[in-house]
C-alpha positions in Angstrom: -31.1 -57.2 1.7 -27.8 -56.4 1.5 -26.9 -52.1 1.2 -24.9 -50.2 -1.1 -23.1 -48.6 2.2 -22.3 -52.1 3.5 -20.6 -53.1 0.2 -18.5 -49.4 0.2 -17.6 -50.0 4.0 -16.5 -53.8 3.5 -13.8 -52.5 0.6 -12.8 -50.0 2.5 -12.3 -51.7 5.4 -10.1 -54.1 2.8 -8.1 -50.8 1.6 -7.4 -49.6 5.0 -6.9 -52.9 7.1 -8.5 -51.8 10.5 -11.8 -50.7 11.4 -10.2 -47.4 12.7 -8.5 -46.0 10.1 -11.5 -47.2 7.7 -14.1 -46.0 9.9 -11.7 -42.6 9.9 -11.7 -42.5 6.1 -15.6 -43.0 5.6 -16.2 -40.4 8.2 -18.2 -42.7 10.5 -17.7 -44.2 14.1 -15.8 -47.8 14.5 -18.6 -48.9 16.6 -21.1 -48.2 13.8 -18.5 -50.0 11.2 -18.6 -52.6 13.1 -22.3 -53.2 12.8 -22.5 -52.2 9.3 -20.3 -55.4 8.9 -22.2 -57.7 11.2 -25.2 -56.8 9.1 -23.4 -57.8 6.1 -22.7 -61.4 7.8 -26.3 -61.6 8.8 -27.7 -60.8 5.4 -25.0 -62.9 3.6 -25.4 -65.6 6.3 -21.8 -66.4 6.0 -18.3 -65.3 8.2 -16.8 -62.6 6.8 -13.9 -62.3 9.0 -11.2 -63.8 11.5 -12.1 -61.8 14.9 -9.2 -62.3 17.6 -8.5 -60.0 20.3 -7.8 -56.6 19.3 -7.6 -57.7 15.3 -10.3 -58.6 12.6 -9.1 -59.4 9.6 -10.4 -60.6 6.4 -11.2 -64.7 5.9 -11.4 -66.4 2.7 -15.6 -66.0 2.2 -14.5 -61.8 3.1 -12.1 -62.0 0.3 -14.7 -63.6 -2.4 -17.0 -60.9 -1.0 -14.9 -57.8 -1.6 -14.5 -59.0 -5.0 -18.3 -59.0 -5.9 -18.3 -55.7 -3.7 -15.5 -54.0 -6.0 -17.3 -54.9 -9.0 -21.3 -53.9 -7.8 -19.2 -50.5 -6.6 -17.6 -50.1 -10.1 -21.2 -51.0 -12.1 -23.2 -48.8 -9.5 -20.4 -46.4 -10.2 -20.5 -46.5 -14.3 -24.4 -46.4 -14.3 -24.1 -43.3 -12.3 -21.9 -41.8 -15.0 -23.9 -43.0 -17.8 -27.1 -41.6 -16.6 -25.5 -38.2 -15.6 -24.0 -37.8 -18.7 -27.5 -38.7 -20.6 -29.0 -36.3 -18.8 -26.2 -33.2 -19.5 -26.5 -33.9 -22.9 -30.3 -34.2 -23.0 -29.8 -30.0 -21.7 -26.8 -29.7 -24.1 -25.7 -28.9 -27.7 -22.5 -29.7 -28.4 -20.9 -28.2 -31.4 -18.1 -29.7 -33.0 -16.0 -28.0 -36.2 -13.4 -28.5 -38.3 -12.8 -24.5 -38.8 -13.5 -21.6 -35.9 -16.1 -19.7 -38.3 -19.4 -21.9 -38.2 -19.1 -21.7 -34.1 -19.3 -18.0 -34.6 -22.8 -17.6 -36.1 -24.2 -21.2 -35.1 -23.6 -20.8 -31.0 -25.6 -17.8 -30.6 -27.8 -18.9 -33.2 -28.4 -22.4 -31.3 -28.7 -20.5 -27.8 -31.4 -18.1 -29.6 -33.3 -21.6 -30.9 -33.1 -23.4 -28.1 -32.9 -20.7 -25.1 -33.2 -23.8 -22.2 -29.9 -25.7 -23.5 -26.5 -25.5 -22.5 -24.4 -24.8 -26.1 -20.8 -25.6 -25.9 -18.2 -25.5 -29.0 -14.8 -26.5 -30.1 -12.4 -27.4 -32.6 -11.3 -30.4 -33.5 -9.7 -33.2 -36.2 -12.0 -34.2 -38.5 -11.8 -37.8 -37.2 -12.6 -36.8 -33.8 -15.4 -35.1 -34.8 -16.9 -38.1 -36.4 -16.2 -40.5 -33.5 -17.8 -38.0 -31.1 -20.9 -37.5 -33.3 -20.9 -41.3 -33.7 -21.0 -41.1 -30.0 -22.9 -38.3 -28.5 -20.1 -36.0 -27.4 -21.5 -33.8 -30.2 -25.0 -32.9 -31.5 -23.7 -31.0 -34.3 -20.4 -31.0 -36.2 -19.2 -28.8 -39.2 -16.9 -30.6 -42.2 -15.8 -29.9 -45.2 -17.5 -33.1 -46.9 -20.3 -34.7 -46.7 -19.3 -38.1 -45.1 -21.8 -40.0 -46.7 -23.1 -42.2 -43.8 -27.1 -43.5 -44.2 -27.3 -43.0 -40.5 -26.5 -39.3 -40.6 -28.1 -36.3 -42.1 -26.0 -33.8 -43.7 -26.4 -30.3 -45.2 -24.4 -27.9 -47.0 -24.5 -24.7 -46.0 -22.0 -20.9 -46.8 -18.3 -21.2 -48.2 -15.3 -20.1 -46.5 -12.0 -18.7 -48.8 -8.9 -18.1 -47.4 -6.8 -15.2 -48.3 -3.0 -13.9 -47.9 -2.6 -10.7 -46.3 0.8 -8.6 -46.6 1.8 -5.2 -45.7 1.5 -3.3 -48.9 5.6 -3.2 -49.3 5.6 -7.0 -49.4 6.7 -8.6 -52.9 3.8 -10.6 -52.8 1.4 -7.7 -52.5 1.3 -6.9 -56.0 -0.4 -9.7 -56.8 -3.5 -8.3 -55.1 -5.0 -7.9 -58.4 -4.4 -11.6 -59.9 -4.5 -14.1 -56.9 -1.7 -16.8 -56.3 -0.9 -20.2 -55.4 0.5 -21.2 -51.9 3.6 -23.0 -53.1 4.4 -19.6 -54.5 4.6 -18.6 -50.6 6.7 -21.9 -50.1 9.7 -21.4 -47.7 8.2 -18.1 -46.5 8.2 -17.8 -42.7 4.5 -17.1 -42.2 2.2 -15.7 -38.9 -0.4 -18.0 -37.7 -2.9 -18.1 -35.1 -3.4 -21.5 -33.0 -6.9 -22.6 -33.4 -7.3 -22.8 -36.8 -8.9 -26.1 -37.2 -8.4 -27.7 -40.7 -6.6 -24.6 -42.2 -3.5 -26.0 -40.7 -3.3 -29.1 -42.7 -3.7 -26.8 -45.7 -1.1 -24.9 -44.8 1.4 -27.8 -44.2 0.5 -29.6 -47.7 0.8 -26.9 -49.9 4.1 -25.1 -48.1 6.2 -27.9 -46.8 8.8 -26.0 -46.8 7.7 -22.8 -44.9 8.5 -22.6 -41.3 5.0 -21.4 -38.9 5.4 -19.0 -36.3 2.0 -20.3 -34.4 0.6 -17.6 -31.7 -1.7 -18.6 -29.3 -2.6 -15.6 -27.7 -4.8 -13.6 -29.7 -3.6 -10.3 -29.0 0.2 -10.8 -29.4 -0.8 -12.6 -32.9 -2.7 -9.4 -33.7 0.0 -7.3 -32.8 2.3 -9.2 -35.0 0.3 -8.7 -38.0 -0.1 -5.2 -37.8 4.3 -4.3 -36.6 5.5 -7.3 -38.6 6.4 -8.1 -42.5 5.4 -11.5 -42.1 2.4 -12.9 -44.1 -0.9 -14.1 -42.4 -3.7 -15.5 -43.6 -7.6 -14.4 -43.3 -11.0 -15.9 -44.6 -13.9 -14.0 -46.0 -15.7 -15.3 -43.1 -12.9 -13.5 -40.3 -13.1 -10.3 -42.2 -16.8 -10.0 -41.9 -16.4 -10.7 -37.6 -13.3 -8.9 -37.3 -12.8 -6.8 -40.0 -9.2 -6.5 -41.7 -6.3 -6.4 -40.4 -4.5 -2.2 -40.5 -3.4 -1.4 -43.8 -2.6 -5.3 -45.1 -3.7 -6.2 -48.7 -5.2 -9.3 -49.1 -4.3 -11.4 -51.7 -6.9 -13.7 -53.7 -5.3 -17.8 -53.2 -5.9 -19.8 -56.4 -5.5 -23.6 -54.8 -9.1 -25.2 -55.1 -7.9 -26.2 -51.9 -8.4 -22.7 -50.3 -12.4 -22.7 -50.5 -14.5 -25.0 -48.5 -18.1 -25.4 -48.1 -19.2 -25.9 -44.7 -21.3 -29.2 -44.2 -23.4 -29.3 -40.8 -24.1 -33.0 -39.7 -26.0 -34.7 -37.0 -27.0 -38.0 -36.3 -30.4 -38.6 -38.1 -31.8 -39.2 -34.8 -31.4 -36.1 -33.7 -32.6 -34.5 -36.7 -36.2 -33.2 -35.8 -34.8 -31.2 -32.6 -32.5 -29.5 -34.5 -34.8 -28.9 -37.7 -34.6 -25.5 -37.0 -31.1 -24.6 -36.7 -30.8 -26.4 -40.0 -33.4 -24.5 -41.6 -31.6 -21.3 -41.1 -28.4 -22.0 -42.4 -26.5 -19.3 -44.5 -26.2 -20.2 -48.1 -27.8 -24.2 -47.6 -28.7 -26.0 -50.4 
């Protein structure tokens, strides 16, 4: 029966060109190369190669037979792969979200659940999200909608509301008491943190016009905020990890826009394993 081995030494000897400097790159002596590839004859019962003095090159049947060996390589190869990365996610949780809040609670409240998994996080684009839950790069993801798909359960759970915070010497920061609209902040050069998720795209509809001073590090950003005039923005759900920032005021944002309502979604599939993260969501309905 023909090997696995004799199909990887036949296209390497292909890639190399001589039985010495394939023999060299599969860590093995030319002498044993050599059998490996009379084996392969035997069990194929066909020439595979041109032998002269000194040189063994390829023949025609060799050619068709690297081929086929390329291709049981490449399957052999992609089942690997497949069954590995069933496997990871059969010891994983991944945790997609729109927003960096829900993986702030929810990944230390998965690895108290489910103490034998690996939980990883991230944030992504909504679309993204959905194609990886579709596909099992996530377990979990976190929206701002229900998506309304028959082969997914979802579940609304707390809200998150954004709010403008100023030093108290900022125009805006009189309106502590009323609340205001974003286009009023229109033009404004404002201080934002990277990995904000779908707050971004909030941002960018509502103030076109306002140029975004993005920080990625998280303690230059924070610096910033507290030496700077420049608005910033934090949610309820940032004040109650972090708590607010120095002396700012926060400001109350009147666009519908600036409240969501977390939605946590997984595959229906997967819903009895995670019953019990879902039944202790904040605020679910």
């Amino acid at each position: 029966m023909v090997e696995l081995t004799q199909l990887q030494h036949l296209a390497a000897f292909q890639k190399h060109g001589t039985l010495s400097q394939a023999a060299e790159a599969l860590h093995i002596s030319q002498p044993a190369l050599s059998r490996s590839m009379q084996k392969l004859e035997e069990e194929l019962q066909v020439p595979l190669f041109e032998r002269q003095k000194n040189k063994i090159r390829l023949n025609h049947n060799g050619q068709l037979a690297v081929e086929h060996a390329r291709r049981i390589l490449e399957s052999v190869q992609d089942m690997a792969e497949q069954v590995q990365a069933a496997d990871r996610r059969s010891r994983t949780i991944s945790l997609g979200s729109c927003v960096p809040a829900p993986t702030w609670a929810a990944g230390p409240a998965l690895s108290n659940l489910y103490p034998g998994m690996t939980i990883s996080s991230e944030i992504q684009d909504i679309p993204k999200l959905l194609e990886g839950l579709r596909s099992g790069l996530y377990q979990i993801i976190v929206l701002p909608y229900d998506p309304e798909d028959s082969e997914l359960y979802c579940q609304a759970a707390n809200r998150e509301t954004l709010y403008l915070t100023l030093p108290p010497s900022h125009p805006f920061a009189k309106k502590a008491d009323t609340g205001m609209y974003l286009e009023e902040l229109d033009g404004e050069t404002v201080l934002l943190y990277s990995t904000i998720g779908f707050w971004h795209s909030i941002h960018v509809k509502l103030m076109p016009h306002s140029r975004f001073l993005i920080q990625h590090d998280r303690a230059t950003f924070t610096e910033l905020v507290n030496t700077t005039m420049l608005p910033s923005f934090m949610t309820n759900e940032s004040i109650r990890y972090f708590g607010k920032k120095n002396d700012r005021v926060l400001v109350p944002l009147l666009n519908p826009e600036t409240t969501i309502r977390f939605h946590y979604i997984c595959k229906k599939s997967d819903y009895p394993r995670l019953k019990a993260f879902f039944e202790q969501l904040p605020g679910k309905e």
